[in-house]
C-alpha positions in Angstrom: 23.7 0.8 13.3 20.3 -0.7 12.7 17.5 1.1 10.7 14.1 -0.5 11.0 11.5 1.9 8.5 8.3 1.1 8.8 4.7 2.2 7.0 1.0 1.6 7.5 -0.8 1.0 4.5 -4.3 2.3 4.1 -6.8 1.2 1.6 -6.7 4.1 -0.5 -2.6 3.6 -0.9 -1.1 1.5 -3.5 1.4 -1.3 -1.5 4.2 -0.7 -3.9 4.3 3.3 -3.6 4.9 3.3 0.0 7.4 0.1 -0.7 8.9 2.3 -3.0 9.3 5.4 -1.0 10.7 3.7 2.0 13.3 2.1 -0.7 13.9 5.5 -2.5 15.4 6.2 1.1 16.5 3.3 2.3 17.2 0.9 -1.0 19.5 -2.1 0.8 16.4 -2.8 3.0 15.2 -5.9 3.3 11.2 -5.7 2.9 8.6 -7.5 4.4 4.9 -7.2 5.0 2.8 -7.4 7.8 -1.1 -7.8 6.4 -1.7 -3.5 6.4 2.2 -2.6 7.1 5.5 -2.7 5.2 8.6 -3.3 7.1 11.9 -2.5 6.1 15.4 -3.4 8.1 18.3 -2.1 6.9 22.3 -1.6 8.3 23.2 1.2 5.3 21.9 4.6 5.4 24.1 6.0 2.5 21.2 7.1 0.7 19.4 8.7 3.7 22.9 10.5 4.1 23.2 11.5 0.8 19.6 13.0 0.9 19.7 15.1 4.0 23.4 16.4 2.4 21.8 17.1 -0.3 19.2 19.1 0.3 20.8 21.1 2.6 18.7 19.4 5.6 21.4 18.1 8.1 21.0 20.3 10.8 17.2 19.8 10.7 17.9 16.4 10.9 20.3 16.4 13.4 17.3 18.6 15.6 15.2 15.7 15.1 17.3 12.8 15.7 18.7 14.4 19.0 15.6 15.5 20.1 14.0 12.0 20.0 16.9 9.5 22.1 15.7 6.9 24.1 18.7 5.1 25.4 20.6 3.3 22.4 18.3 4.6 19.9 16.1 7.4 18.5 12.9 7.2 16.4 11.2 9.7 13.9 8.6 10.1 11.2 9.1 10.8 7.3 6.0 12.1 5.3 5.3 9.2 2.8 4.2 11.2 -0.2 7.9 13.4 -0.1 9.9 10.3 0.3 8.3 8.8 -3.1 9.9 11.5 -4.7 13.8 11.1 -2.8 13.2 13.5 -0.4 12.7 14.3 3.2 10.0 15.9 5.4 10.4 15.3 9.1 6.9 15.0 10.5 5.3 15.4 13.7 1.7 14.2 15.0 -0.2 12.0 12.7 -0.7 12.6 9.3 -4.1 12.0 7.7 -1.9 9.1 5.7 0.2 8.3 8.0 3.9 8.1 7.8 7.3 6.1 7.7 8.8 5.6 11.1 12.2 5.0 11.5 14.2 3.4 14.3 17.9 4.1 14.2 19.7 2.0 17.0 23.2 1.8 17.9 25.5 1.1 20.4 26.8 4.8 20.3 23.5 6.5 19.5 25.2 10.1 19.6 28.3 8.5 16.8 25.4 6.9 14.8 23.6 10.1 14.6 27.1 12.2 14.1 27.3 10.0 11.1 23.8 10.3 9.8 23.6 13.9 10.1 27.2 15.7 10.9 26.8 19.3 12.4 27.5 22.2 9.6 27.8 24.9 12.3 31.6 25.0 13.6 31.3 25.4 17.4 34.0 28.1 19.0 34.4 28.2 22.0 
């Protein structure tokens, strides 16, 4: 699996709270800059994981993920401001300050997003 995060930075925004909230989620990134954007690539999403768990937000997350497949990968938005503080807002549309978008690839994009966000209903059938 390959995580690509990425942020626009606007002049208002200070560079290293919107590195740091796209760490707080995503802290093996490797982080680069691109004159008004930070880019981060990554291969672990434990701490991504370990937020949605906690938080109770898997199923949400799993909404999102699935609803947004293109082929081998799916892409999403994350409100800035709540990942500073470790946690996560899905977001739709633009926000006046923009947001972090992700794109989650994998060979097995249904697997990759089985293991980012595993289903808590039990299906009977």
């Amino acid at each position: 699996m390959k995580i690509v995060a990425r942020a626009q930075m606007f002049p208002t925004e200070d560079s290293e709270k919107v590195k740091q909230a796209i760490l707080n989620l995503f802290p093996d990134s490797e982080i680069s800059s691109d004159g008004n954007e930070i880019i981060a690539k990554t291969d672990s999403a434990e701490r991504f994981k370990e937020i949605l768990r906690n938080h109770r937000i898997r199923d949400t997350a799993r909404y999102v993920l699935r609803s947004h497949v293109d082929g081998n990968a799916t892409d999403f938005k994350i409100n800035k401001q709540v990942a500073f503080v470790s946690k996560v807002s899905f977001v739709e549309g633009s926000p006046v300050l923009g947001s972090i978008e992700v794109h989650v690839e994998s060979d097995d994009i249904n697997a990759a997003i089985d293991d980012l966000a595993p289903s808590t209903v039990e299906v009977t059938q």
